[in-house]
C-alpha positions as CSV (number, residue, x, y, z in Angstrom):
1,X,-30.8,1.6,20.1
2,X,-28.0,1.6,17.9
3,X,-27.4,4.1,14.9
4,X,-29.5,3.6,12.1
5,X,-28.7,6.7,9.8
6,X,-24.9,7.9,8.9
7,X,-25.1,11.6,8.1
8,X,-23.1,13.3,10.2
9,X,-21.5,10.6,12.1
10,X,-18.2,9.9,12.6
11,X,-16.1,6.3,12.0
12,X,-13.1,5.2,12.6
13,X,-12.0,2.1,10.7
14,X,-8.4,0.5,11.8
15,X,-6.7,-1.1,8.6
16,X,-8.8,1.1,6.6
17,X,-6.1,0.9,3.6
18,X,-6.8,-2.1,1.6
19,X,-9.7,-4.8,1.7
20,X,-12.9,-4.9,4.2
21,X,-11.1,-1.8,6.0
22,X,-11.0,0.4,2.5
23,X,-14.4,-1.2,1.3
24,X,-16.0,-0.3,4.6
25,X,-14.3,2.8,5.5
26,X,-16.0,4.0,1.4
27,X,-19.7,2.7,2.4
28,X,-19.9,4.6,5.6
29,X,-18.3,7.8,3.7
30,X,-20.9,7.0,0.8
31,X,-24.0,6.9,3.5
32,X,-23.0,10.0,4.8
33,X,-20.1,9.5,8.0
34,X,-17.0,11.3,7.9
35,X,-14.8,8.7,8.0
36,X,-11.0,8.8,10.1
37,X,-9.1,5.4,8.1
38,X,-6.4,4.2,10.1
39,X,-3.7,1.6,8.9
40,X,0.1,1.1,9.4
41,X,0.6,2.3,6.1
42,X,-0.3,6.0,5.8
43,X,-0.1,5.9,2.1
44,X,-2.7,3.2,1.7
45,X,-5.1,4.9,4.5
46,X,-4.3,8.2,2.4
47,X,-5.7,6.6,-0.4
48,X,-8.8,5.4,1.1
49,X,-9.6,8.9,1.8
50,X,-8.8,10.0,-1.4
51,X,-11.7,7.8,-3.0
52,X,-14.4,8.6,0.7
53,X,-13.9,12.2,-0.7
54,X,-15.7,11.1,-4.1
55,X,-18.3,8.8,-2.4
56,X,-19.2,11.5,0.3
57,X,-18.0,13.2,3.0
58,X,-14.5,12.4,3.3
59,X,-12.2,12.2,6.5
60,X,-8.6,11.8,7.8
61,X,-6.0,9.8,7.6
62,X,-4.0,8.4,10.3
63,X,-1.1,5.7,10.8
64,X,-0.7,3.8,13.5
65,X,0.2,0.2,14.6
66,X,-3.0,-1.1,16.6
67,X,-1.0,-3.8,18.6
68,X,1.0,-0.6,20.2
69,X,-0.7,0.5,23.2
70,X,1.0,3.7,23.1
71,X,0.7,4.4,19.7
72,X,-3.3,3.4,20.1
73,X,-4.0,5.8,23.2
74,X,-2.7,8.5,21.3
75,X,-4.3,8.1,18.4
76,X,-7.2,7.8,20.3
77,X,-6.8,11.2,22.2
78,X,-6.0,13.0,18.7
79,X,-9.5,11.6,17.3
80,X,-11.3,13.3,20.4
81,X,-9.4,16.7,20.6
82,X,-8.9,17.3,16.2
83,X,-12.6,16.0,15.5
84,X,-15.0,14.3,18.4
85,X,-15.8,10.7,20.4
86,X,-16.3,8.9,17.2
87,X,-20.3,7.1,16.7
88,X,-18.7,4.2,15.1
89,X,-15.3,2.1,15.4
90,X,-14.7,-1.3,13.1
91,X,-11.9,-2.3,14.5
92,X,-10.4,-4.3,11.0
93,X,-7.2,-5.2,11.3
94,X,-5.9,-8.4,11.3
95,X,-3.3,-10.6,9.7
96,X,-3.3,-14.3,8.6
97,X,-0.6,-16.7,10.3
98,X,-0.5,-20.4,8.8
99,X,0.9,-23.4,10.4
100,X,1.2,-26.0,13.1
101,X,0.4,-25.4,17.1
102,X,4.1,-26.9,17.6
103,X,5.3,-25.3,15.1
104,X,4.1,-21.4,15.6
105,X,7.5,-19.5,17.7
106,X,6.6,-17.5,20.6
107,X,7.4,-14.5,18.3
108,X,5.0,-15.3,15.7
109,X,2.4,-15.6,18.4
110,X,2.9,-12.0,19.8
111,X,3.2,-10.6,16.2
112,X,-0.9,-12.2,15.7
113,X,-2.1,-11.4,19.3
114,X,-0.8,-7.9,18.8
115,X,-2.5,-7.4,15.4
116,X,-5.6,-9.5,16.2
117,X,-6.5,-9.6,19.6
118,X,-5.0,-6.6,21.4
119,X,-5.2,-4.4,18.3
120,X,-9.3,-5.2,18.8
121,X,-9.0,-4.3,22.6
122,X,-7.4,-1.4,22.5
123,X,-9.9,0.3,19.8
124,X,-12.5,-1.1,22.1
125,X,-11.1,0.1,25.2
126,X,-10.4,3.3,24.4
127,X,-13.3,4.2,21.9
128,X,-15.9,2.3,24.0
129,X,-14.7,4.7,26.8
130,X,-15.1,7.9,24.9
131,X,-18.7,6.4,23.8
132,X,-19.8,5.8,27.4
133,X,-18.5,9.0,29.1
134,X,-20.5,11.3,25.8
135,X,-23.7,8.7,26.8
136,X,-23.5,9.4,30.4
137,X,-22.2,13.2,30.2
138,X,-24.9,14.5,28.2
139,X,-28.9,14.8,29.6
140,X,-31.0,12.2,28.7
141,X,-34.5,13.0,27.2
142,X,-37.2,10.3,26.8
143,X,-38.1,11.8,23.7
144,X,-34.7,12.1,21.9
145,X,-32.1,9.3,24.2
146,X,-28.5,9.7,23.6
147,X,-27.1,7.3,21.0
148,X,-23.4,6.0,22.4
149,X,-22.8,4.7,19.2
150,X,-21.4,1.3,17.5
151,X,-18.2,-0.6,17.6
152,X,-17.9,-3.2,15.4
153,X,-15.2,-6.0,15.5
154,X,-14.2,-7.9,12.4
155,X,-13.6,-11.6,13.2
156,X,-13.8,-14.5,11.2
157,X,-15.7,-18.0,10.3
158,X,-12.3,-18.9,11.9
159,X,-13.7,-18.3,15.0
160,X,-16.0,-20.6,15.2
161,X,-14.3,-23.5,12.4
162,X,-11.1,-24.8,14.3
163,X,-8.7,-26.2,12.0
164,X,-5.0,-28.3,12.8
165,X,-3.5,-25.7,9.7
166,X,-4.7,-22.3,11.3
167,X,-4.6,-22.7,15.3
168,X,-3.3,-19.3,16.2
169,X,-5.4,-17.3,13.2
170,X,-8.2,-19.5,14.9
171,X,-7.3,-18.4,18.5
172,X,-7.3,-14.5,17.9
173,X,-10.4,-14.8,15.9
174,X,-12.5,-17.0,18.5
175,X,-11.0,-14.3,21.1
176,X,-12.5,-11.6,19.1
177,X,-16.2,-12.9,18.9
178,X,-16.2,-14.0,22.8
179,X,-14.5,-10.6,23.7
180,X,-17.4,-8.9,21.2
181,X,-20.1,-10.8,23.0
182,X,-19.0,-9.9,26.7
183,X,-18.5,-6.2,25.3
184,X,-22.1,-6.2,24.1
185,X,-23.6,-7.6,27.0
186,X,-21.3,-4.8,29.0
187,X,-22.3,-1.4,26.6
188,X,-26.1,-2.3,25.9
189,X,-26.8,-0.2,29.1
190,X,-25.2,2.7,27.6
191,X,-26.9,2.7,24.0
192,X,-23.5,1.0,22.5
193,X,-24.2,-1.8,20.0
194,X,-21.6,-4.3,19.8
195,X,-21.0,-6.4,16.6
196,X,-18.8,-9.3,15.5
197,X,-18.3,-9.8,12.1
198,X,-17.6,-13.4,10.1
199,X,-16.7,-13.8,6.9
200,X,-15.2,-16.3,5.3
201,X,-13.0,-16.5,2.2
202,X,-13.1,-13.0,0.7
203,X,-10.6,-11.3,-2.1
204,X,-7.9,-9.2,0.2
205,X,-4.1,-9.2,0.6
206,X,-4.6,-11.5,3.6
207,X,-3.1,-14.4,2.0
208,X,-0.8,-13.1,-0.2
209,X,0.8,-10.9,2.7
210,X,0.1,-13.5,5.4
211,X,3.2,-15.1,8.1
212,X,4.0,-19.1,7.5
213,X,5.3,-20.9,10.5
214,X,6.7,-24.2,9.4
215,X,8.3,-25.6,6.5
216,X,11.2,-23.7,3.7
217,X,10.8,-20.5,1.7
218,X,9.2,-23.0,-1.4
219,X,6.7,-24.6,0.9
220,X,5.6,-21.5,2.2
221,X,5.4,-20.0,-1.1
222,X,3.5,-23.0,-2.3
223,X,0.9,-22.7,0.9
224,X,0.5,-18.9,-0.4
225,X,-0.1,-19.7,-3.9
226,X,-2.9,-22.2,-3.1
227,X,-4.5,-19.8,-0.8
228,X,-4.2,-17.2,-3.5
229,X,-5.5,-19.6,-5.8
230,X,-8.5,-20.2,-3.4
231,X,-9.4,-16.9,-3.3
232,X,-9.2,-15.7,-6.8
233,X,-11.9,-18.9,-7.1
234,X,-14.2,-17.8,-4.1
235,X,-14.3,-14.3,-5.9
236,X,-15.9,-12.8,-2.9
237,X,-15.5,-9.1,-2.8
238,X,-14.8,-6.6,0.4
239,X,-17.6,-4.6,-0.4
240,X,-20.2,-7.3,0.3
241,X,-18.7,-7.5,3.6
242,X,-19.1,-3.5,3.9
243,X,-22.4,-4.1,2.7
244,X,-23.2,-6.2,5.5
245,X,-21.2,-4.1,8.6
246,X,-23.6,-1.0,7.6
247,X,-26.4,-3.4,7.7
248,X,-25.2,-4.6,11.2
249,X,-24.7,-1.1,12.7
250,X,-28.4,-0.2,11.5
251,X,-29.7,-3.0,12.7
252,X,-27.8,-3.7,15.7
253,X,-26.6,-7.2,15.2
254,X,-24.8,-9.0,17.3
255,X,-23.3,-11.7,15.5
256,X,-23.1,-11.4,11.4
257,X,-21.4,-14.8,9.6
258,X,-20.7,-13.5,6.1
259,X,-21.0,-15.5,2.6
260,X,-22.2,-19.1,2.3
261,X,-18.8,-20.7,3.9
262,X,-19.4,-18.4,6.6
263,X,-23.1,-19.3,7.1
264,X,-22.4,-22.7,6.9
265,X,-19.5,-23.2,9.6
266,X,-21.6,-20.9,11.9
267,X,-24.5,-23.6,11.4
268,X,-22.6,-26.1,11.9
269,X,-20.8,-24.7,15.2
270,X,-24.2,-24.9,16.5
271,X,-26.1,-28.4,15.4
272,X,-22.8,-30.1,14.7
273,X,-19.6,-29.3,16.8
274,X,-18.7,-32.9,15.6
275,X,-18.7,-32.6,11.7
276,X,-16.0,-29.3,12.5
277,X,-13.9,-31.1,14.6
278,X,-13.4,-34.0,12.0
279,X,-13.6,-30.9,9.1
280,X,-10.4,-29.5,11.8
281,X,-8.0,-32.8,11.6
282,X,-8.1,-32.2,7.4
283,X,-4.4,-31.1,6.7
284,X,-2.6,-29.0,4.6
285,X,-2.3,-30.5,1.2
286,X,1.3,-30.8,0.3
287,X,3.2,-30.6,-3.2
């Protein structure tokens, strides 16, 4: 059974210092977990805290590059030894890379594999890890069985809408729910829920901070703007998201799509593979 109440628990949330990582890391600290907020920038994740500590409990604040192996395995340790195995991980960060297949450098690829995909397995790896050891360390009773705890991966419609302007921010993010299904499938024995997370256009820094892979400084600035311009219009805030990643812990989801767009692709993956495939071959608009 996965958690269903937050008082006393304690969450780790990677890229915790601006969008769904800040607007999650703030739910869980206002139901009650101590929240550790992780994120490359230490100021931001210092922030976050900042505000947990007026919504509840509070936490830490850490900085560290998920997509560094390294840098992951010892932030994991120093979770364990300065507080405890955490009860719940959302592992959040990600970063948006537009343009074509042919088009995307080997270098750009790593940079969204790191941040993406391995930034997702290491905060599964090595927080799972500590999850199952507590589970199997500790004497079960029938009564009271030990709760392992819940990791939660943030993915996207994208990973299940393929689309000719997005292939590699489509690749890390179909990754993520396929890894998040095998995971679940692999923890269930061990009282570990397992959630992936799919939202679709929502009001973060994504775009605006986001890596462009073909085209001139003004085209690329152009392909921000619009996608700026798409999400000021969708006006979908992180804290709906949060909303529904507390509702998914509680309730032990396994997969959550997230705001009509995401609803509707994730329908569509599943009655209509056809319609997304002709939505895919749409292309960029230009000018």
């Amino acid at each position: 059974m996965p958690l269903a109440h937050f008082d006393g628990a304690l969450a780790v949330v990677t890229g915790a210092g601006s969008g769904i990582g800040r607007a999650t890391a703030l739910a869980l600290a206002g139901n009650g977990a101590s929240v550790i907020a992780a994120d490359i920038d230490l100021a931001a994740a210092e922030r976050t805290i900042v505000r947990a500590k007026t919504v509840g409990a509070g936490g830490t604040a850490y900085e560290v590059d998920v997509a560094d192996a390294a840098a992951m395995e010892t932030f994991a340790a120093e979770v364990k030894e300065a507080h405890r195995v955490p009860d719940i991980v959302v592992n959040n960060a990600g970063i948006a890379l537009a343009g074509s297949f042919l088009d995307t450098g080997l270098d750009d690829w790593d940079r969204i594999m790191g941040v993406n995909l391995w930034g997702v397995i290491h905060g599964s790896r090595l927080f799972g890890r500590q999850m199952r050891d507590r589970v199997h360390a500790l004497p079960n009773k029938p009564d009271k069985p030990n709760l392992g705890g819940h990791i939660v991966n943030i993915a996207s419609a994208a990973a299940y809408s393929p689309w000719r302007a997005m292939p590699a921010y489509c690749t890390t993010k179909a990754a993520v729910l396929m890894l998040s299904e095998c995971l679940r499938a692999e923890l269930a024995g061990s009282r570990i829920g397992v959630t992936a997370v799919c939202p679709g256009f929502v009001s973060t820094d994504i775009v605006r901070n986001g890596i462009y892979a073909e085209g001139d400084i003004r085209s690329a600035e152009r392909l921000r703007q619009r996608g700026q311009k798409a999400i000021r219009l969708r006006n979908y805030p992180p804290e709906k998201v949060a909303e529904r990643v507390v509702n998914a812990i509680i309730k032990n989801k396994p997969v959550v799509p997230v705001n009509f767009e995401g609803h509707l692709l994730h329908a569509l993956s599943r009655v209509s593979p056809a319609a997304l495939r002709l939505l895919a071959k749409i292309p960029t608009p230009q000018g």
